[in-house]
C-alpha positions in Angstrom: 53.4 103.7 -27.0 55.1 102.0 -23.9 51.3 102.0 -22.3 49.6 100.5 -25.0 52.4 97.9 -25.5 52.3 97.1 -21.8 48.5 96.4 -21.8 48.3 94.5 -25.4 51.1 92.1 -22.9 48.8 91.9 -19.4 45.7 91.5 -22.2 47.1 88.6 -23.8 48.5 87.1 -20.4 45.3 87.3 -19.5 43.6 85.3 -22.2 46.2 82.7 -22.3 45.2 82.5 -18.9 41.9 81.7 -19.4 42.5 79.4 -22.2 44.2 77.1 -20.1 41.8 77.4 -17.2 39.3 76.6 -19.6 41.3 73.7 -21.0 41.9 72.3 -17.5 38.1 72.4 -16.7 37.5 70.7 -19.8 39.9 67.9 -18.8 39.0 67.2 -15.4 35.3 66.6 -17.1 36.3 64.7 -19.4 38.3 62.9 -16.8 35.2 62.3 -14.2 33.4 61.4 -17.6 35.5 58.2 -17.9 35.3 57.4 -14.6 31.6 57.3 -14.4 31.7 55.4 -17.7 34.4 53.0 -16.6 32.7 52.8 -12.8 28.9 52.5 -14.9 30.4 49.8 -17.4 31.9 47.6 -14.5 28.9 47.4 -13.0 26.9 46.4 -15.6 29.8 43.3 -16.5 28.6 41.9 -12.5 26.6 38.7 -12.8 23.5 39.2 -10.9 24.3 35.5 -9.9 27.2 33.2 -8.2 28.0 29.8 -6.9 30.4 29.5 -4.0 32.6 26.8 -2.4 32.3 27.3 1.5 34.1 25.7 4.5 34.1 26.9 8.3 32.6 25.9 11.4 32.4 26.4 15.5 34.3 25.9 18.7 32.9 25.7 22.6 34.0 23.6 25.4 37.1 22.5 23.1 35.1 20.9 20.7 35.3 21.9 16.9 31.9 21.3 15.0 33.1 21.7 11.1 30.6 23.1 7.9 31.1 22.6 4.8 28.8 23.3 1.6 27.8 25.2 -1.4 26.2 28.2 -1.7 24.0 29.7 -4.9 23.4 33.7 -4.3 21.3 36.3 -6.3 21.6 39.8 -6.7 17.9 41.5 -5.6 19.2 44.9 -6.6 22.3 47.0 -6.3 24.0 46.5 -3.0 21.2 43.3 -2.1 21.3 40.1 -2.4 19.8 36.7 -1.6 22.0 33.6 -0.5 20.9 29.8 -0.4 23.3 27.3 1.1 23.5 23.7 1.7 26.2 22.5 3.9 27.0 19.4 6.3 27.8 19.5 9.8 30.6 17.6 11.5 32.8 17.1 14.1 36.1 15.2 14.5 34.9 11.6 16.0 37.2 11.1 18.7 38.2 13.3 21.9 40.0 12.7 24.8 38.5 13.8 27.8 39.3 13.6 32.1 37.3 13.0 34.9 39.2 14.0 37.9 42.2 11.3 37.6 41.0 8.9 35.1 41.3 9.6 31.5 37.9 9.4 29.0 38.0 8.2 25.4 35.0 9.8 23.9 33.1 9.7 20.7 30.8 12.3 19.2 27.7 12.4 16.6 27.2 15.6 15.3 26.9 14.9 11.6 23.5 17.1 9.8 22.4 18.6 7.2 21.6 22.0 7.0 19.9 24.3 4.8 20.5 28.2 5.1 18.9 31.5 3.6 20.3 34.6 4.1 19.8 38.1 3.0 23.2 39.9 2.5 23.2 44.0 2.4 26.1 46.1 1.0 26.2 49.5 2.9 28.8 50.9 0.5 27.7 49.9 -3.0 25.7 53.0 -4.9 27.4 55.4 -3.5 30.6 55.0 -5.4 33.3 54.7 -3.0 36.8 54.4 -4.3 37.7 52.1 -1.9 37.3 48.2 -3.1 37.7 47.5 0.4 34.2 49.5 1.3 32.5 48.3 -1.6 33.4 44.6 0.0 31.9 44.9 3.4 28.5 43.7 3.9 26.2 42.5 6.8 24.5 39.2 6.8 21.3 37.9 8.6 19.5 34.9 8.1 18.3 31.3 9.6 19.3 27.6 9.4 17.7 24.5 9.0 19.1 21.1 10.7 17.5 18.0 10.1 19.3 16.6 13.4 20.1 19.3 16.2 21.1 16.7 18.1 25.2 16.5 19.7 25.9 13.0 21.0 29.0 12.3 23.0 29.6 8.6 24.2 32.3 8.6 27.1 34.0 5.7 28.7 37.3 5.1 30.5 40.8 4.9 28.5 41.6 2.4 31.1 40.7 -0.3 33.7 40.4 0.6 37.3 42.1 -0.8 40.2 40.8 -0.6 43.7 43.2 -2.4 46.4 43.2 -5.8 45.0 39.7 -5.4 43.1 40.2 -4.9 39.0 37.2 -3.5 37.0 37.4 -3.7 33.2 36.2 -0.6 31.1 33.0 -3.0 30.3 32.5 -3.5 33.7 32.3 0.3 34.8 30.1 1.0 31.2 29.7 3.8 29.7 28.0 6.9 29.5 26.2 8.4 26.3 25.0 12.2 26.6 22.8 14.0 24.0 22.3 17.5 24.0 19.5 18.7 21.5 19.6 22.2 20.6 16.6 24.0 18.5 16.3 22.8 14.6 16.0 26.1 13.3 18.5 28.6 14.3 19.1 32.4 13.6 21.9 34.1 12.8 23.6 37.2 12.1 26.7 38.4 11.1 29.0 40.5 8.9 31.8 39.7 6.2 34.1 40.7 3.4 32.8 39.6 0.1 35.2 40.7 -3.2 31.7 40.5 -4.7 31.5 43.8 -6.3 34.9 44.2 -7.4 34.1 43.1 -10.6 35.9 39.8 -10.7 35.2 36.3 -12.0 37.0 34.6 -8.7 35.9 36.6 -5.6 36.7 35.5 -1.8 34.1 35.8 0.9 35.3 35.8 4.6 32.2 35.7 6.9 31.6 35.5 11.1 28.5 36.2 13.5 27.2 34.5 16.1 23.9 31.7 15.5 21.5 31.2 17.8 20.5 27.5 18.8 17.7 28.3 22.1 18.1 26.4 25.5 19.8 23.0 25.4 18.5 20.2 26.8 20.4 17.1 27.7 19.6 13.8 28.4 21.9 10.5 29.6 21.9 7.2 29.5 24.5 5.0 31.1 25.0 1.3 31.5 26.5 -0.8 34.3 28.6 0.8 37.0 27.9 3.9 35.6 24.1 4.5 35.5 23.9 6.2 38.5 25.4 9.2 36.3 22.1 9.5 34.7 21.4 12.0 37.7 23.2 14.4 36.7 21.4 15.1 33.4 19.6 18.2 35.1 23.0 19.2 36.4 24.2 19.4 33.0 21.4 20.9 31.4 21.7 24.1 33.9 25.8 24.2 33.1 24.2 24.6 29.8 22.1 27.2 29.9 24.3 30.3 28.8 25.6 28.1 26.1 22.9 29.5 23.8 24.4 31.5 21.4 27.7 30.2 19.3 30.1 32.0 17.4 30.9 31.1 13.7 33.8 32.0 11.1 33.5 30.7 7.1 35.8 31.1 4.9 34.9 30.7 0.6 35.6 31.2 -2.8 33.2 32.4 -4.9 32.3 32.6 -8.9 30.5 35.1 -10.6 28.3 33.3 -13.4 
């Protein structure tokens, strides 16, 4: 009697056992279930469109070159998507410069339009990582347009020089106006965080790479006391030459449509 009691008990232990091992299976599927179903549904509520708000821009030499624009993008397919951008190129107008002991006063024109097209590729999305962070990361690649490649600096002394007794204006010594003309369309690649795919109306993009703008070429011209300087044009143009690549950082806010 005590046998068959004591195996009824280690039966029924052992069904209740299964029971809830069976129950847990069945909740951890139902669990993955509503994942995939939540993870499926958010996906579907991304707009294969967005507009963006976009500001950044460039440093070399100490000069900052500023971009700001708009940017309309399109989703291709899942983890691809197309980018069009219009933005406008600046630069503060006024720099102050040396030349050995004299101080320059120096204005720039760097002001274009450019046109961008990009093609944006999401390592991360389709493979449903958990991370929002992953899902975010994307590299970039594309090309801009710029109507005028051109940067123009026009350079002239702060002050009047005195030799001995001798007095020469700032008119008097001139100035000197330098162009250097870069290529007017210019590759790029890069890579960037873009809250895209996280589901949300409001999304933030942060973005860097490095463009490519080909050899510059410079050319001078210079009036009075100065045009001698002209001369030097080849000079600068050499000093140049490694100066063809240029790094960029944009910062924007985007909206899903």
């Amino acid at each position: 009697m005590f046998i068959i009691s004591k195996s009824n008990r280690l039966l029924t232990a052992l069904v209740l056992q299964s029971l809830l091992l069976g129950m847990n299976q069945m909740c951890a599927q139902d669990k993955n279930e509503t994942i995939r179903k939540s993870s499926t549904e958010k996906s579907a509520d991304i707009s294969n469109w967005s507009l963006s708000v976009i500001g950044g821009g460039k440093a070399a030499e100490g000069v900052v070159i500023y971009e700001t624009g708009v940017q309309v993008a399109m989703t291709l397919f899942q983890g691809n998507r197309l980018r069009l951008e219009g933005l406008v190129r600046d630069s503060s107008r006024d720099l102050d410069l040396h030349w050995g002991a004299y101080d320059l006063k120096a204005t720039t024109d760097m002001k274009s339009l450019m046109v961008g097209l990009s093609y944006e590729w999401f390592p991360f999305v389709g493979n449903n990582p958990g991370s929002k962070f992953l899902r975010s990361l994307k590299l970039k690649g594309g090309m801009y347009y710029l109507n005028d490649p051109d940067y123009v600096f026009d350079a002239s002394l702060k002050d009047e020089v005195r030799w001995g007794d001798v007095v020469f204006t700032t008119e008097e010594i001139g100035s000197v106006e330098t162009t250097v003309t870069t290529q007017g369309i210019q590759p790029f690649l890069g890579f960037g965080y873009d809250t895209f795919y996280a589901g949300k109306k409001i999304n933030l993009i942060i973005e860097g790479g490095l463009g490519y703008h080909g050899k510059p070429e410079v050319t001078m011209e210079a009036s009075n006391m100065l045009a001698p300087t002209t001369s030097q044009a080849p000079i600068l143009e050499s000093n140049l030459d490694g100066y063809r690549y240029m790094p960029f950082l944009q910062l924007g806010l985007q909206y899903n449509l």
